[in-house]
C-alpha positions in Angstrom: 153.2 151.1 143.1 151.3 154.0 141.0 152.7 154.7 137.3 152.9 158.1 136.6 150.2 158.9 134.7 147.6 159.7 138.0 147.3 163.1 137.0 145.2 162.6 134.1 141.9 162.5 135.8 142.3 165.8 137.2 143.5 167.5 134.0 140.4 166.0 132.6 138.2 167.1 135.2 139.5 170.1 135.6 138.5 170.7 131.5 134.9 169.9 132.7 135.0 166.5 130.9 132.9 163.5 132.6 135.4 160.9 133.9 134.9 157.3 135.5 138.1 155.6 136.9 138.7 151.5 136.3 139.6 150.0 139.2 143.2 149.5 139.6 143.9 152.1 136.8 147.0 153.5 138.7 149.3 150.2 139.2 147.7 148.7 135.6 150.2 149.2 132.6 153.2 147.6 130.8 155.8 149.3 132.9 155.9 153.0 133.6 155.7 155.6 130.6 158.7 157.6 128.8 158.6 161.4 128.2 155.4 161.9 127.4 155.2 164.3 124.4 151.9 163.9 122.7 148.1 161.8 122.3 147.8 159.1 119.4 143.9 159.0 118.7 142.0 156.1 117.5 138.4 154.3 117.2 138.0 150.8 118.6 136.1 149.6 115.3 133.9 147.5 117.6 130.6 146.4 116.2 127.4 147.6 117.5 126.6 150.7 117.5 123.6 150.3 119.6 125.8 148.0 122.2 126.3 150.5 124.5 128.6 153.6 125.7 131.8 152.2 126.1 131.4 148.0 125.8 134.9 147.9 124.5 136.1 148.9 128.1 137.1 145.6 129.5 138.7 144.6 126.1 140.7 147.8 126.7 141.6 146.7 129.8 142.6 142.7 129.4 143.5 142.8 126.3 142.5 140.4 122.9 144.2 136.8 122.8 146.8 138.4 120.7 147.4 141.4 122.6 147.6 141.5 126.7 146.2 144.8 128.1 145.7 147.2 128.8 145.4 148.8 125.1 145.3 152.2 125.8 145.8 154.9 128.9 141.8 156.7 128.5 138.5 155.3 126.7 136.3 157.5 125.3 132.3 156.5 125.7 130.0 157.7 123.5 128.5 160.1 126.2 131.4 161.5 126.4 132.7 160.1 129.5 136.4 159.3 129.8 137.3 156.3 131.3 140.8 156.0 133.0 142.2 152.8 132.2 145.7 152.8 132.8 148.4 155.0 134.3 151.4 153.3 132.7 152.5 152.1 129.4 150.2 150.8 126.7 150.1 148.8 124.0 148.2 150.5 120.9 150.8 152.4 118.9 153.2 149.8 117.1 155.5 150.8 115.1 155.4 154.3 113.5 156.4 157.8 113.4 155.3 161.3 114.6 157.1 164.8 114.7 159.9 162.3 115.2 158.6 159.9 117.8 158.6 156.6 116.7 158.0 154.8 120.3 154.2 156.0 120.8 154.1 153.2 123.2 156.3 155.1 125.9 155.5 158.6 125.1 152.1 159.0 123.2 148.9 158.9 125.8 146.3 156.4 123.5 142.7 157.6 123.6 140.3 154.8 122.1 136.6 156.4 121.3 133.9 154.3 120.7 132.9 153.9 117.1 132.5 150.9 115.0 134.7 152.9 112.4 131.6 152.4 109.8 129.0 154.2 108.3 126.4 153.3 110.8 128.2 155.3 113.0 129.1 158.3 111.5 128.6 161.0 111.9 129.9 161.0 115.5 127.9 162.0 118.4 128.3 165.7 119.0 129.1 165.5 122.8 131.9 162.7 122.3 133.4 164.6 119.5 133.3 167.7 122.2 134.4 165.6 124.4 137.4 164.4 122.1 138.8 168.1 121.1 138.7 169.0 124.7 140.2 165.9 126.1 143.4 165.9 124.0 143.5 169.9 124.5 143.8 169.5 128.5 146.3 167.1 127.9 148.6 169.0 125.6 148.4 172.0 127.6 149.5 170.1 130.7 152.2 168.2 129.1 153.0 171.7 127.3 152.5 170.6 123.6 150.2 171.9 120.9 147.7 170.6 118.5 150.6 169.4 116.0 151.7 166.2 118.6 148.4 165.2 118.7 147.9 162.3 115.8 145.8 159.6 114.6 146.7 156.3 114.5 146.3 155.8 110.7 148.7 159.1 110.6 151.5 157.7 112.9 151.3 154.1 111.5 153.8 152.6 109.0 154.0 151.1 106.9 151.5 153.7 105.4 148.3 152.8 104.8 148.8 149.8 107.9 146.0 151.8 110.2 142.5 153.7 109.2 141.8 154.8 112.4 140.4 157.4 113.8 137.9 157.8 110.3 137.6 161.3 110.5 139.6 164.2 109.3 143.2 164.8 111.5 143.2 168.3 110.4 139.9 169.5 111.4 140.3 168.0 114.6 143.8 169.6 115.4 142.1 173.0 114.0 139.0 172.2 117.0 142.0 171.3 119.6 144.1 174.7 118.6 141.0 176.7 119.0 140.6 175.2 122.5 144.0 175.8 123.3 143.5 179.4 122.2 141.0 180.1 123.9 139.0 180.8 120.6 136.3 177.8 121.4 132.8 177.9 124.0 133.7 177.4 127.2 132.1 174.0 128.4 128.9 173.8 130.0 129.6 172.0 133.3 127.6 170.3 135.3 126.9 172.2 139.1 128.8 170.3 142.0 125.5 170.8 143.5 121.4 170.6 142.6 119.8 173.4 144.2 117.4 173.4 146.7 113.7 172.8 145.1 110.2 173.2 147.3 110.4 169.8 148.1 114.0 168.8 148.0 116.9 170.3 149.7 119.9 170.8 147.9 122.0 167.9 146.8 125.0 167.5 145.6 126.0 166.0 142.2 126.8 162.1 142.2 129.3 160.4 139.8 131.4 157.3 139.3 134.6 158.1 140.8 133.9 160.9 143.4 133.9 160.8 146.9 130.0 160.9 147.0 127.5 160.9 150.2 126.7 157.4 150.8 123.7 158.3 152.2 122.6 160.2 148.5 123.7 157.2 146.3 121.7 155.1 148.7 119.1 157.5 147.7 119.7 156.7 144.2 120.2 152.7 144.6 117.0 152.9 146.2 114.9 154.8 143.4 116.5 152.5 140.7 115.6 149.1 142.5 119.5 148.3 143.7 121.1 146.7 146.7 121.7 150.5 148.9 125.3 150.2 149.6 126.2 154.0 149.0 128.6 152.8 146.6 128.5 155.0 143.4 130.7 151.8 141.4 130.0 150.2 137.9 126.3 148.9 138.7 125.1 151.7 140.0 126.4 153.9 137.1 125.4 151.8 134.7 121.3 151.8 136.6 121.8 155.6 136.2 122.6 155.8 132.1 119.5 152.7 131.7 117.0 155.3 133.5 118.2 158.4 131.7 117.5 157.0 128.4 114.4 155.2 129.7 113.6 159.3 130.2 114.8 160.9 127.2 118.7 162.5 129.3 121.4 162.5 128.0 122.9 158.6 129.3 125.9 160.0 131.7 125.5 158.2 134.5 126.2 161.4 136.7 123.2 162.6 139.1 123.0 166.4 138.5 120.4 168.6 138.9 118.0 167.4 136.1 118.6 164.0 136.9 117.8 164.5 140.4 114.4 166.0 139.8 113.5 162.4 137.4 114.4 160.2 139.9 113.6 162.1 143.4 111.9 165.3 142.5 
């Protein structure tokens, strides 16, 4: 049975954020979740900056030897794509407090980003930061909260001084997310559901992990990149797409859009 955290793609994708769904994200959790009432943030601290856009996923979804998973309900890649881990109950609060919540467990919604936590990786890459302010705003405004029951870890933690995650300044971040919520920030450029027609192409739609995409485009795709044609858009395929769009100087998405269409079938 489905926990009852399945709405969060859509809020997500419905903020123009780029989203990739785990399989079995909507039965995986520890039990179902409380009254949700806010986002705990944090970084993974996992080493390597250079080791990819989101390679603590599977940790995030198994667990560490001293810690079953799933760890928290959304990673955040360094593309700024969310991945959906879990729609129930997670374990990556502990003990702590927040505007009076002390079980973030049951009713804070965990976001890990990918950062080692160090200086080799700061400052933050501009679209996952983006990415960040925007994610926890769409959630907040669905679950009818503002910026103040949004915390870091290192924030909610106790004993004080227990967490030092996320390493970047709480405030600014819940000034960014108010601004969003107020309508004060840019709108987000989005991506076009569809690539327009070219002189040698017709129009196409946009591909991406998670969508109910044209088999006969991915296969498209699979082809161009040297893969098994299946027409399934899944985990190899995406991850085919990101290797060729930095092989090409794009930004490493993994989503077919309209300039990514016109590198690998123009």
């Amino acid at each position: 049975m489905a926990f009852s955290l399945t709405w969060l793609p859509d809020v997500l994708v419905n903020a123009g954020l780029k989203v990739a769904k785990s399989p079995g994200w909507e039965t995986r959790g520890h039990g179902d979740m409380g009254n949700i009432l806010g986002v705990l943030c944090h970084h993974t601290a996992t080493p390597g900056k250079n080791s990819g856009n989101m390679p603590t996923l599977n940790t995030l979804i198994t667990g560490r030897p001293d810690l079953p998973g799933p760890l928290s309900q959304l990673g955040l890649g360094r593309d700024g794509t969310y991945y959906i881990v879990a729609a129930g109950k997670c374990y990556h609060a502990g003990a702590g407090l927040w505007r009076g919540v002390t079980s973030g467990n049951s009713n804070f919604i965990g976001i890990e980003a990918e950062n080692t936590g160090g200086r080799d990786d700061s400052p933050w890459p501009p679209v996952q930061m983006d990415a960040y302010h925007r994610g926890v705003a769409a959630i907040l405004s669905h679950i009818g909260k503002s910026a103040d029951f949004c915390a870091g870890h290192k924030e909610y933690a106790l004993p004080a001084g227990r967490k030092s995650d996320p390493d970047f300044d709480m405030n600014v971040f819940r000034a960014a997310v108010t601004d969003i919520l107020n309508g004060a920030a840019p709108a987000p450029v989005l991506i076009p559901v569809v690539a327009p027609a070219t002189p040698t192409q017709p129009a196409r739609a946009t591909l991406r992990r998670g969508l109910p995409n044209d088999p006969a485009l991915v296969k498209i795709v699979q082809t161009k990149l040297g893969l098994t044609a299946d027409g399934d858009f899944g985990p190899g395929t995406e991850a085919a797409v990101r290797a060729f769009q930095s092989q090409h100087g794009a930004v490493p998405d993994g989503i077919i859009g309209p300039k990514t269409w016109l590198m690998i079938d123009p």
